[in-house]
C-alpha positions in Angstrom: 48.0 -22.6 -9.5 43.9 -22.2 -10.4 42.1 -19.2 -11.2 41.2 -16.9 -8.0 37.7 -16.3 -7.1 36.5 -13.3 -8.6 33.5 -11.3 -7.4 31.1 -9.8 -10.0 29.1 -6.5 -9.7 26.4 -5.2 -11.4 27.3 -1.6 -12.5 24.0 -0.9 -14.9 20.5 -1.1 -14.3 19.0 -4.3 -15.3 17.1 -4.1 -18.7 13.6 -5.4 -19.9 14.0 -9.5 -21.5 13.6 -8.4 -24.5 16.6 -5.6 -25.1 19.1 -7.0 -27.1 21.8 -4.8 -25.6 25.3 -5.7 -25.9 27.1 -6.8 -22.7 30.2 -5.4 -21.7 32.2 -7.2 -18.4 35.4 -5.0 -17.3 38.0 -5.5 -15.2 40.2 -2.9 -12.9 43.4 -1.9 -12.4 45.8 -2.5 -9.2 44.7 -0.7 -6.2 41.4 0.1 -7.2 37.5 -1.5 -6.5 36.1 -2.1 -10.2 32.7 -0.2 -9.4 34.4 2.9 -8.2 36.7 2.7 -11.0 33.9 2.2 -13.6 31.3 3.8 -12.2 31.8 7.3 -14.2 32.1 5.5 -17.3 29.3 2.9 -16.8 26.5 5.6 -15.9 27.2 6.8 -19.3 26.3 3.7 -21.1 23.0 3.3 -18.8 20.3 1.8 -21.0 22.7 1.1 -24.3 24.8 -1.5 -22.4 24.8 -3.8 -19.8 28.1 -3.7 -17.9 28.8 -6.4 -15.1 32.2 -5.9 -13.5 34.8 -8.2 -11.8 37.5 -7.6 -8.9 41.1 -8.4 -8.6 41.5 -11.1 -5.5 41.7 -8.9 -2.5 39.7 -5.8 -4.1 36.3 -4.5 -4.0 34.4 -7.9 -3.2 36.7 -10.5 -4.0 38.5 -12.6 -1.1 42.1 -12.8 -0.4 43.9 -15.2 -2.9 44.8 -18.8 -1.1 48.1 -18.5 -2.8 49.9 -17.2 -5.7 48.6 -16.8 -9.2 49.2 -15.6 -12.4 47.8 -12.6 -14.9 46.9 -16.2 -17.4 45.1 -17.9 -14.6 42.8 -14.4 -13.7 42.2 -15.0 -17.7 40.8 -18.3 -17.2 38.7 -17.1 -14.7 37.5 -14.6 -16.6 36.9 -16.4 -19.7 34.5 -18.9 -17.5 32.8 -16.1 -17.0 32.3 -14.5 -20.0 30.8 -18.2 -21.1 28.8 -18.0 -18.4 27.3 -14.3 -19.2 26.9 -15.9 -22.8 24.9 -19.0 -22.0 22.3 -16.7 -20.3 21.8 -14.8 -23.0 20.4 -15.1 -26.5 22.8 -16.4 -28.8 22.4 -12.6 -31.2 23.5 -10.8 -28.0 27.1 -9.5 -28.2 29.7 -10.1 -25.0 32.6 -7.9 -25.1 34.9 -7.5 -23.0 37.2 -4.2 -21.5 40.2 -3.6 -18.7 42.0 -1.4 -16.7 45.9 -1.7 -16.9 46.3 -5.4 -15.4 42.3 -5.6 -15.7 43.3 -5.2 -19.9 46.4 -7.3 -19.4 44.2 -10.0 -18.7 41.9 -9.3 -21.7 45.0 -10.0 -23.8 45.7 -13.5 -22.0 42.0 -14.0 -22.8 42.5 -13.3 -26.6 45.8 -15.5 -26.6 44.7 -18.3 -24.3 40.6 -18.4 -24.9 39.5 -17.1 -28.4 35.9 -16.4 -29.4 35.5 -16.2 -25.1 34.6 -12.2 -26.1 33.2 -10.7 -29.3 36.2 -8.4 -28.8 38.5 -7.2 -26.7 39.2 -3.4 -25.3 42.1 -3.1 -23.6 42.9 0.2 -21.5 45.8 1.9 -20.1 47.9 -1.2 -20.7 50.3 -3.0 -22.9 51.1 -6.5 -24.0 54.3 -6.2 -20.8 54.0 -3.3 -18.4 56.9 -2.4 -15.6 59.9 -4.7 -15.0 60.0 -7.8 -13.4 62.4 -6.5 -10.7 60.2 -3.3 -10.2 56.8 -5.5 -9.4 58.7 -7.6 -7.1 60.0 -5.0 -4.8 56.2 -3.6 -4.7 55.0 -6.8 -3.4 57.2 -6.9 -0.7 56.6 -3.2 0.3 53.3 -3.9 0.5 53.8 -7.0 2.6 56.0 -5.1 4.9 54.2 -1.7 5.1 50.3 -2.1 3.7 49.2 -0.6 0.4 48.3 2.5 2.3 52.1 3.0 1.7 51.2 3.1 -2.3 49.0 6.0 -2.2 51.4 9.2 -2.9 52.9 6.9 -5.2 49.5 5.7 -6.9 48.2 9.5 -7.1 51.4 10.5 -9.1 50.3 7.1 -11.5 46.8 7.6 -11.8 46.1 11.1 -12.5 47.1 13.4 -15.1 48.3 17.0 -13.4 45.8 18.9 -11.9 43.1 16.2 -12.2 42.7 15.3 -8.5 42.4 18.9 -7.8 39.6 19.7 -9.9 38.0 15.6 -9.3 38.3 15.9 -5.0 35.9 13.1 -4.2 36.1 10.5 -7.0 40.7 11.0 -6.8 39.9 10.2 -2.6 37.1 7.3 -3.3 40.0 6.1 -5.8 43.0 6.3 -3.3 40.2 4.7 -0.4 39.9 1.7 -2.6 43.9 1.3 -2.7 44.0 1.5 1.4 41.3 -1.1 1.2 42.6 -3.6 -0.8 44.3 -6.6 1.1 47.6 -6.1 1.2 48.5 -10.1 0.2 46.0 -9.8 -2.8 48.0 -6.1 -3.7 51.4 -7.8 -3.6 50.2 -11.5 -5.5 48.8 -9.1 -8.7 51.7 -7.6 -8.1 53.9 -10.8 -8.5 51.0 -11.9 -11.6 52.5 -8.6 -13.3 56.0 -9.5 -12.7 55.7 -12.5 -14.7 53.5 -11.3 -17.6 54.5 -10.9 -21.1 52.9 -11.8 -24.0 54.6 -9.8 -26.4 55.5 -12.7 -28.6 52.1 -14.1 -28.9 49.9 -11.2 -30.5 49.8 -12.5 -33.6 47.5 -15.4 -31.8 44.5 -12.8 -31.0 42.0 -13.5 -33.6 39.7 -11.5 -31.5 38.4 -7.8 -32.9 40.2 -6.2 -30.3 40.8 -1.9 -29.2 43.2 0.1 -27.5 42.3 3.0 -25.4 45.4 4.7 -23.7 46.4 8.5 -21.9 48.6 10.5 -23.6 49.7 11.7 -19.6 49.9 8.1 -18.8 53.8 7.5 -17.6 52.5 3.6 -16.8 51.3 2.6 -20.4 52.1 5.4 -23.0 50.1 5.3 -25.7 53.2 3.2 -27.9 52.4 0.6 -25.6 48.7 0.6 -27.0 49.6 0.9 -30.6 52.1 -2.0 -30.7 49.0 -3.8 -29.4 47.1 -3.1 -32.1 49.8 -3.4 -34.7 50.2 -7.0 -33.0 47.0 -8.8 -33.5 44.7 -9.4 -36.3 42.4 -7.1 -36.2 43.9 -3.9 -34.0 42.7 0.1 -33.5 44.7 2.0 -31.1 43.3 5.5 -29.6 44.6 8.1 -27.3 43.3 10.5 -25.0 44.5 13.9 -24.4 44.6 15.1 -20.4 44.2 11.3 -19.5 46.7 9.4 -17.4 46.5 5.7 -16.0 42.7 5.1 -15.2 41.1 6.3 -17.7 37.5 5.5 -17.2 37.3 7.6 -14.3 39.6 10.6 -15.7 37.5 11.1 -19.0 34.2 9.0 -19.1 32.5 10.7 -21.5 35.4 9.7 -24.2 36.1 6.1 -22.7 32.6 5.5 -23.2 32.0 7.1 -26.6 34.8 4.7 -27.3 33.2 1.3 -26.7 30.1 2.6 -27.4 31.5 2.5 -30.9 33.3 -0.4 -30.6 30.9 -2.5 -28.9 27.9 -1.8 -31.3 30.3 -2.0 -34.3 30.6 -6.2 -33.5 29.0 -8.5 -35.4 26.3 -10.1 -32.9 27.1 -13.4 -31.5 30.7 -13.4 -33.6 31.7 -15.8 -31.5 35.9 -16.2 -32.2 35.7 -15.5 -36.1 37.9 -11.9 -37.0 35.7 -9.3 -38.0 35.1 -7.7 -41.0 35.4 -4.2 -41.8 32.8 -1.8 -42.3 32.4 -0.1 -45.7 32.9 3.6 -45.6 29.6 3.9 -47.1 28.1 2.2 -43.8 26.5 -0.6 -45.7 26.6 -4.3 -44.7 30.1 -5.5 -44.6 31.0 -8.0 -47.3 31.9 -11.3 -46.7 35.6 -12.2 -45.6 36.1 -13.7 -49.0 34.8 -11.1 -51.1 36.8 -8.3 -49.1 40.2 -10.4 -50.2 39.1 -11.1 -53.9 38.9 -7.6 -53.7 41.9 -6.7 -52.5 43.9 -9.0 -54.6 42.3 -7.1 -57.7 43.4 -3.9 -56.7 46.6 -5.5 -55.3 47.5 -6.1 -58.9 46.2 -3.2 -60.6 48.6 -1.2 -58.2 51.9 -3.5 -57.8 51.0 -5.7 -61.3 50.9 -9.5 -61.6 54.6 -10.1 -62.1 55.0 -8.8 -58.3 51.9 -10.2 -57.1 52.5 -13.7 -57.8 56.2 -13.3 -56.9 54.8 -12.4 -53.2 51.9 -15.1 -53.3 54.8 -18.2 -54.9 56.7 -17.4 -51.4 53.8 -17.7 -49.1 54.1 -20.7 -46.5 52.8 -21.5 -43.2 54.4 -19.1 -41.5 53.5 -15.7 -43.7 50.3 -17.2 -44.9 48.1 -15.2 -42.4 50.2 -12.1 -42.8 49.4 -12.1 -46.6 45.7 -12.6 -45.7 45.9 -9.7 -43.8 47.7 -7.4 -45.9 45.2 -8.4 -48.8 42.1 -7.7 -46.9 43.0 -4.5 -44.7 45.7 -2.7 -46.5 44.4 -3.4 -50.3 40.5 -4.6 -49.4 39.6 -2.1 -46.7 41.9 1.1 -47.7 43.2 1.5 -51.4 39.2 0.5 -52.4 37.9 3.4 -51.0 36.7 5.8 -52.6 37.7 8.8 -51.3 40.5 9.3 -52.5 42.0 8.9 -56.0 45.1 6.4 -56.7 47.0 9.2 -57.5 46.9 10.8 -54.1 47.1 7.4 -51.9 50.6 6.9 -53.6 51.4 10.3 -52.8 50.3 9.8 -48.8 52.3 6.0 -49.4 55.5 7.6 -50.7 55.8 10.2 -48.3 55.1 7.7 -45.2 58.3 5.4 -46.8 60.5 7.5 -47.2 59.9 9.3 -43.9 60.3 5.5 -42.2 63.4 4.8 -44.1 61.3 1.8 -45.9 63.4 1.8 -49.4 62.9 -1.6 -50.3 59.3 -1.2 -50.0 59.6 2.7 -51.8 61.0 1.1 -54.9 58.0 -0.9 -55.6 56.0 2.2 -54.6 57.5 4.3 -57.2 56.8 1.5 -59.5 53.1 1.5 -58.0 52.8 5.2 -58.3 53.6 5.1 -61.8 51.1 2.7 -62.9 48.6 4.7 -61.0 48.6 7.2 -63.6 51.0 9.7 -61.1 53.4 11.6 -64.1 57.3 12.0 -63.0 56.6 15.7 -62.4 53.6 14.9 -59.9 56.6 12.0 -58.7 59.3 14.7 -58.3 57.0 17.2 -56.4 56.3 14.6 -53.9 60.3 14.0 -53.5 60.5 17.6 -52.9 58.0 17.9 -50.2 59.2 15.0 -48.1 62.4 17.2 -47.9 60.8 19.6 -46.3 58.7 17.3 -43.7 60.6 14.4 -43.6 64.2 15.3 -43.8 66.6 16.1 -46.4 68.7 12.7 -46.5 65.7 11.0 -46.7 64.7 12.8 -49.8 68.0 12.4 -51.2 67.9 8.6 -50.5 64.3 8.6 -52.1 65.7 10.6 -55.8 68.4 7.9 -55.9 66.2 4.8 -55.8 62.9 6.8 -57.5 65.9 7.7 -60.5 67.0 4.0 -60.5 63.4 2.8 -60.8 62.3 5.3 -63.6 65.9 4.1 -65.2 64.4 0.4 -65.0 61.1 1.3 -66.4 62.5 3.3 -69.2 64.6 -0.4 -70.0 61.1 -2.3 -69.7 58.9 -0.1 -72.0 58.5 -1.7 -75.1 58.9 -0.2 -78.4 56.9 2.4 -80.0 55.3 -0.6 -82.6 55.0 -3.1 -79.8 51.5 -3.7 -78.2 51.6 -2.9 -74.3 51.1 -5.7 -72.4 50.0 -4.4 -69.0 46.9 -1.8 -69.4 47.1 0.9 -67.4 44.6 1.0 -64.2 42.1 3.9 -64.0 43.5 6.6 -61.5 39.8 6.9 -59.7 39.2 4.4 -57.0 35.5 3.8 -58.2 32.9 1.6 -56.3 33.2 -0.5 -59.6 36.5 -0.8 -59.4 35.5 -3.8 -56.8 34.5 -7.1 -58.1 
């Protein structure tokens, strides 16, 4: 197999040599032309970002496929572009990348197989698998047998969230056209590229600054499907929008492109394959990679204390090394060193999100947390009470026995009354000094 020939269109106005606007290339879904799909969306970011699309063999521009191919090999073709896109532009100018459905399956197979080929990554109304194998199969030979005209009452029900084509006449008919137009043998080999795409069980590989955008009407790729995306990779948001179904660029433009408008901008120019930093809730420069993790080691151990700390780091390897680098940075570097909130309260919100997830082992070490945050057993007991109430009852009762057994174990730790302390108690404020 080699990548298909994919067709590129212009969907901005060209802008003066000398902008440094970021460059967006996006990719469509099934059925659909990429310019009709994007259109809505891409007049919205007129002047602010230059957005090139590409279309799926068969669609919009792009000839027929010479044979079959896979969701990995439209990757590769789109990663040669991207490269391409970069080389004629100054190295400060950021290329992104965002798809619809299999458009933002292949942006994943471009963060697994071509790192650094984007700044990042925006994947939308899609998932690391979508469908069934079996289901994608029998679509390709109905459409070999009948013509994708055959897919359009189907397609409308996909597409659109209720009422939408109704109060969107010309755009849901330009959208349908585009589905009648496609060739049916480049419908039915994407079709076939779906059935065999899965890459479920390499997220962890996406290095890539990467967002999900999905509808919350969207019976193709719920929005789960875009959070256990983010969750996935290395550097993950997931967002949902209300009223929106499968295509969402063209069912709610202004929010798709208020989205990467933030995401785009929010990439470090010319990043170039390295994970991105967070941005300080203060909006100043982010910090470098390093200083965000000494950071969050230090508050790491104020919170949990050494003893557990270097317990966890002794049993890092190969294989959790990258997950403790991430846990250091973005749960202890990024969140607990913010300041708006006090220790106090974020073991509160941390308690309550354990025991409503059944998490015991980690609500033990919580408690233990909580405590050392300055939180008194009272404070402890009222936020035991309140999960009964929002969580569930049992879970609250599982959550007194293990919070009872912890205090119990404290109680057996604390030294005697003459007996110097040899842990100091953190401050319970979350200060900007707090930070080394």
């Amino acid at each position: 197999m080699t990548s298909p020939r994919l067709s590129l269109v212009r969907l901005t106005s060209p802008l003066p040599d000398a902008t440094p606007a970021p460059l967006l290339l996006v990719g469509p879904s099934l059925g659909t032309s990429v310019e009709t799909l994007w259109a809505p969306t891409a007049a919205l970011l007129d002047g602010r970002v230059e957005v090139i699309g590409w279309d799926l063999p068969g669609h919009g521009d792009s000839p027929a496929p010479d044979g079959p191919f896979t969701v990995a090999d439209l990757a590769a073709g789109v990663a040669d572009v991207l490269r391409k896109l970069r080389d004629d532009r100054p190295a400060d100018v950021t290329v992104a990348y965002a798809g619809v459905s299999v458009g933002g399956a292949t942006g994943l197979e471009v963060g697994v197989n071509h790192p650094g080929a984007a700044d990042g990554i925006v994947v939308v109304c899609s998932g690391a698998a979508l469908g069934t194998p079996d289901g994608w199969r029998e679509r390709a030979a109905a459409v070999r047998a009948d013509g994708t005209a055959s897919m359009v009452e189907g397609s409308r029900g996909r597409w659109f969230a209720p009422g939408w084509a109704d109060a969107h006449p010309e755009l849901a008919t330009a959208l349908l056209d585009s589905l009648v137009d496609a060739d049916d043998e480049g419908y039915a080999a994407t079709c076939e590229a779906l059935a065999s795409y899965d890459v479920r069980a390499d997220l962890g590989r996406i290095t890539d600054p990467l967002l999900t955008i999905n509808g919350e009407a969207d019976q193709v790729a719920p929005p789960e499907l875009g959070r256990a995306v983010a969750d996935g990779v290395a550097a993950g948001r997931a967002i949902a929008l209300p009223g929106v179904a499968h295509l969402a660029p063209s069912e709610d433009p202004a929010a798709t492109a208020d989205a990467l408008l933030r995401f785009v901008t929010a990439l470090p120019q010319g990043w170039h394959g390295q994970a991105a930093e967070p941005t300080p809730a203060d909006g100043s420069e982010p910090d470098t990679r390093a200083q965000i993790h000494e950071a969050g080691m230090a508050v790491r151990r104020e919170v949990l204390g050494d003893a557990h700390v270097d317990r966890a780091n002794a049993k890092i390897d190969d294989f959790t090394a990258e997950f403790q680098d991430l846990i250091t940075r973005y749960a202890w570097g990024t969140i607990w060193t913010r300041p708006g909130l006090d220790r106090v309260t974020r073991s509160a919100i941390t308690l309550t999100a354990l025991i409503g997830g059944g998490h015991h082992d980690e609500l033990a070490m919580h408690v233990r947390a909580a405590m050392r945050n300055g939180m008194t057993r009272d404070q402890l007991r009222e936020v035991l009470l309140q999960s009964a109430i929002y969580c569930s009852v049992p879970s609250a009762n599982s959550a007194f026995r293990i919070a009872q057994e912890t205090l119990a174990q404290l109680d057996a730790e604390t030294p005697e009354p003459n007996q110097p302390q040899t842990t100091p108690t953190p401050p319970t404020q979350a200060r900007p000094g707090d930070r080394p």
